[in-house]
N, C-alpha and C positions, 0 to 999 in steps of 0.2 A: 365375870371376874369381879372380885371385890373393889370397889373404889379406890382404897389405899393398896393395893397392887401394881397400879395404873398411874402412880404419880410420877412424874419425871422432873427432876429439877437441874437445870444447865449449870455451867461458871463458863463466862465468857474474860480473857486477858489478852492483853498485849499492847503494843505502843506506837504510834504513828506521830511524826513532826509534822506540823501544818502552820499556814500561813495565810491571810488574809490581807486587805488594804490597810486593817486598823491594827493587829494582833497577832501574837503570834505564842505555841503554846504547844507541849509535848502533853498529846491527848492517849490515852488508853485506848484499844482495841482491839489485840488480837491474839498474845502470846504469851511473853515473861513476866516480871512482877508487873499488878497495878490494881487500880479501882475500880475497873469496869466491867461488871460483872452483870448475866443476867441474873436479877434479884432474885433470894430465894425463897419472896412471899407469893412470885410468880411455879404455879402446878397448874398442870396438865389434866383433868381423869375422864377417861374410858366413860364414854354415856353409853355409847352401841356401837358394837358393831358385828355386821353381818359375817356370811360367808364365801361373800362376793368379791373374787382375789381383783387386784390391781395393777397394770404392768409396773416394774418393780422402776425400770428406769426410765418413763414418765412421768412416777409419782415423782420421783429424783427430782427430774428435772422442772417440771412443772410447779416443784415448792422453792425450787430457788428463782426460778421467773416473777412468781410473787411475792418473794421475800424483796425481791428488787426494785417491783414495782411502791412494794410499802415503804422500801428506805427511802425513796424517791422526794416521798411527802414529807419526810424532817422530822423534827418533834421539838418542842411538841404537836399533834397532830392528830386527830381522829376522824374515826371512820363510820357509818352505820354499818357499812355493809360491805366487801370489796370479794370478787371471785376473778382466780387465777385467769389469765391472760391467754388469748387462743396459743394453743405452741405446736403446728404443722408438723413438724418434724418427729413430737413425741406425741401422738393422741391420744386419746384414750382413759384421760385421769382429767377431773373437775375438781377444784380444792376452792370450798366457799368459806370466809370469813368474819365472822359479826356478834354485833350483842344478842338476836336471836329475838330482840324486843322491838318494835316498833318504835319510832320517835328518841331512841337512844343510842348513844354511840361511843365506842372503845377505843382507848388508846391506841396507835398505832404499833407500837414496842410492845403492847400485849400482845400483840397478832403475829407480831413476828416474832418474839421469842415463845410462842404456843407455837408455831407453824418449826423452830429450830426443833422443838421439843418432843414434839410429833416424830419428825424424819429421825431422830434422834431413836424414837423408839421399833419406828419401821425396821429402821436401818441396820439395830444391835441385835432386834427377835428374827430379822430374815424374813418375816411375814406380813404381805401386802395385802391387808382387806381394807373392804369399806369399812370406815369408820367415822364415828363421831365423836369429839373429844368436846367437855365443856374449860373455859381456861377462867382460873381460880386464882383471883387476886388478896392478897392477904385472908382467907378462910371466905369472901365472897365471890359468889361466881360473879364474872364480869363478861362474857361470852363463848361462844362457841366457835368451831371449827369442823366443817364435815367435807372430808374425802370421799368421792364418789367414780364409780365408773362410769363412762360416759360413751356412746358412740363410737366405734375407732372408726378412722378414716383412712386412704391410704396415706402413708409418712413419705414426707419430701425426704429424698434422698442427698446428702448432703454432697456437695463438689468437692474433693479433695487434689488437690495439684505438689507434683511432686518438683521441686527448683533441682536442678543440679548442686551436690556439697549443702545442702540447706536443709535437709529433712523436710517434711510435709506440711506445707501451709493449706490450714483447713479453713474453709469459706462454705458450709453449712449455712441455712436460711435462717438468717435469727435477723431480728427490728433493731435498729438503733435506739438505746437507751438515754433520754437526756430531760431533762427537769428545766434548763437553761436554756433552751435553743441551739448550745451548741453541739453541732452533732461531729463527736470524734471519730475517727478511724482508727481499729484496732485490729491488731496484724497478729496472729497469733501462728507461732512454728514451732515445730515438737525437735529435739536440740539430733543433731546428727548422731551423738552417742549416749541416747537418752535411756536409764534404766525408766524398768516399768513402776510405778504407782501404785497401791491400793484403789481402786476407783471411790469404794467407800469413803475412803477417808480422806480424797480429794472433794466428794460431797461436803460430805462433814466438816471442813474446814474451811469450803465456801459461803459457809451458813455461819460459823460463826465470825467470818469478817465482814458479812454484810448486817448481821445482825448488830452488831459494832458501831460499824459504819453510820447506822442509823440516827445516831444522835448529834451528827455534824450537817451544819448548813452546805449543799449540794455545791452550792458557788465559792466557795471553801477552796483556796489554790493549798497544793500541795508541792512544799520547797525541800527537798533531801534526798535523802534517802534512810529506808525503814526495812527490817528484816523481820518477818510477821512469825511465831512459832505458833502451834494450836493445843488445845486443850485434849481435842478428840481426834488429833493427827500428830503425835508430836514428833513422830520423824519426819513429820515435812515442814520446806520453809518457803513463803513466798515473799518474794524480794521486791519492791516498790521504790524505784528512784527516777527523779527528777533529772533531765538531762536534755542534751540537744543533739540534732544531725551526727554528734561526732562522737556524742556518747562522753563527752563534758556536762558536770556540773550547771544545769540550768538557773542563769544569773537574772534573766530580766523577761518579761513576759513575751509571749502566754504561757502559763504556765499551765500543767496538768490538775483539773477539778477533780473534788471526791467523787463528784457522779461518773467520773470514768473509773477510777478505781473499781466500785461498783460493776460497772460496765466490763469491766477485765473479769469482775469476781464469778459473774455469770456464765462469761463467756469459757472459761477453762473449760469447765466442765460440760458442758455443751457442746464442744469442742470435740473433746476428749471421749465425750458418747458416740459421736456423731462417726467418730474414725473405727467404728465396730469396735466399740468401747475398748482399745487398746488404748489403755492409760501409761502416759509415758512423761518423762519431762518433759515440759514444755517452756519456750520464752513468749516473752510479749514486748509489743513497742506500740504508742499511742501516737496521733498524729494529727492535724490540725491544717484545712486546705483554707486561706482567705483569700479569694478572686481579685485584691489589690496587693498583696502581699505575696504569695504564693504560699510553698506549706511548712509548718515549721513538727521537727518532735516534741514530743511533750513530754513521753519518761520510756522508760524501759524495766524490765525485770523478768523474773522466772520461777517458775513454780517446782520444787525441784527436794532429793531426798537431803536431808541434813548434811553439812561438812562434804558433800558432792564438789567430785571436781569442776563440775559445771554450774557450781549454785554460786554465780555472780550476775554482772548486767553488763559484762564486757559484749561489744557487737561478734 
């Protein structure tokens, strides 16, 4: 393929309220009007790739595992080298990341909006090969990214338990995600009268709010609440509110970090594979246990079709 056939260039919007000890500030990220966008001196292009196909939703998942683990590090932030994270449950896909140069290293926000840019292209052609893509910063190459097949091993099978009136709370093998030491609890239920999803385009939508995400400090307390639209989902909306036990207006700490948002942002979709990829609405509620205090909520939300009778954060 010709180079300039191969180039892929993103736009990332939307809006998140955030709050910290010192600041406080309506940042860009995910959906309706704003400034945050991935830049469009950042392209993608096709170095190789073979004819060696790849499971479709490993590679899925396995590029948002390492989008997550790259928001993780902040920015600014660089890396020499960084490769996808073991993921049991989907095997069979290796996703490596770097300048490709010895003794040099790339932005982090390159790797991850090359890594959006990639699924972006898997995801729209239908076709999963190995590939290797170099990522092109203002007309210089700045590094590369190679998808590869890998071993498969057998996949852990995920736990799915059914509550009475509560639809399916899924509890699949996934690591706790945390940058801070604190490790939240995230409860994820797919709603009792939940229409189905695009699965794609709950991918796709996962990717671009972690890609987003990426440029807020992890210890970043999160105070409101925020209605997320997507660029490459736009019938769907995912709801992000601050709140407590009762599903009140979360007034005084602890409050919910961005690293759990993150953490939510992974989780859907891994989630939502793991349930023999029937993609459905789904809610969420983040939670917080302290061995002196006991445990407190942190926020609540839903991942859900537009104007849906269900796309709120009532319990």
């Amino acid at each position: 393929m010709h180079v300039k056939d191969s180039v892929w260039v993103l736009t990332l919007v939307s809006c998140l309220t955030v709050v910290n000890t010192t600041w406080a500030a309506t940042l860009p990220v995910a959906g309706a009007a704003s400034n945050l966008f991935i830049d469009r001196r950042l392209t993608i292009e096709k170095l190789n790739q073979s004819t060696v196909t790849l499971n479709e939703v490993s590679c899925k998942v396995v590029a948002l595992e390492l989008m997550a683990k790259l928001a993780l590090l902040g920015a600014p932030a660089s890396t020499s080298g960084v490769t996808s994270p073991p993921t049991p449950a989907f095997p069979g896909v290796t996703i490596f990341g770097g300048t490709g140069t010895p003794g040099t290293e790339i932005n982090v926000e390159f790797l991850l909006w090359g890594i959006q840019a990639a699924m972006t292209e898997f995801i729209t052609s239908g076709i999963y090969l190995e590939t290797s893509f170099d990522i092109i910063w203002a007309g210089w190459r700045v590094g590369i990214m190679e998808f590869r097949r890998t071993e498969t091993l057998q996949a852990s099978k995920p736990a799915v338990q059914t509550l009475p009136g509560q639809g399916s709370v899924l509890s699949p093998p996934i690591e706790p995600l945390s940058a801070t030491g604190r490790l939240t609890k995230v409860t994820l239920t797919i709603l009792p009268n939940a229409r189905r999803l695009d699965g794609n385009h709950v991918f796709l939508a996962m990717y671009e709010m972690i890609a987003g995400l990426a440029g807020i400090n992890k210890d970043t307390e999160f105070v409101g609440t925020s209605t997320n639209s997507f660029h490459d989902a736009p019938e769907l909306s995912l709801i992000i509110s601050s709140v407590d036990g009762h599903g009140l207006p979360r007034e005084e700490p602890p409050y919910m970090l961005f690293e759990t948002i993150i953490d939510v942002c992974r989780r859907i979709p891994f989630y939502l594979a793991s349930a023999g990829g029937d993609f459905k609405e789904i809610k969420w509620e983040a939670s917080v246990d302290y061995p002196e205090m006991g445990g407190f909520t942190l926020g609540r939300g839903v991942l859900c079709l537009r104007g849906g009778p269900d796309c709120d954060v009532d319990p």
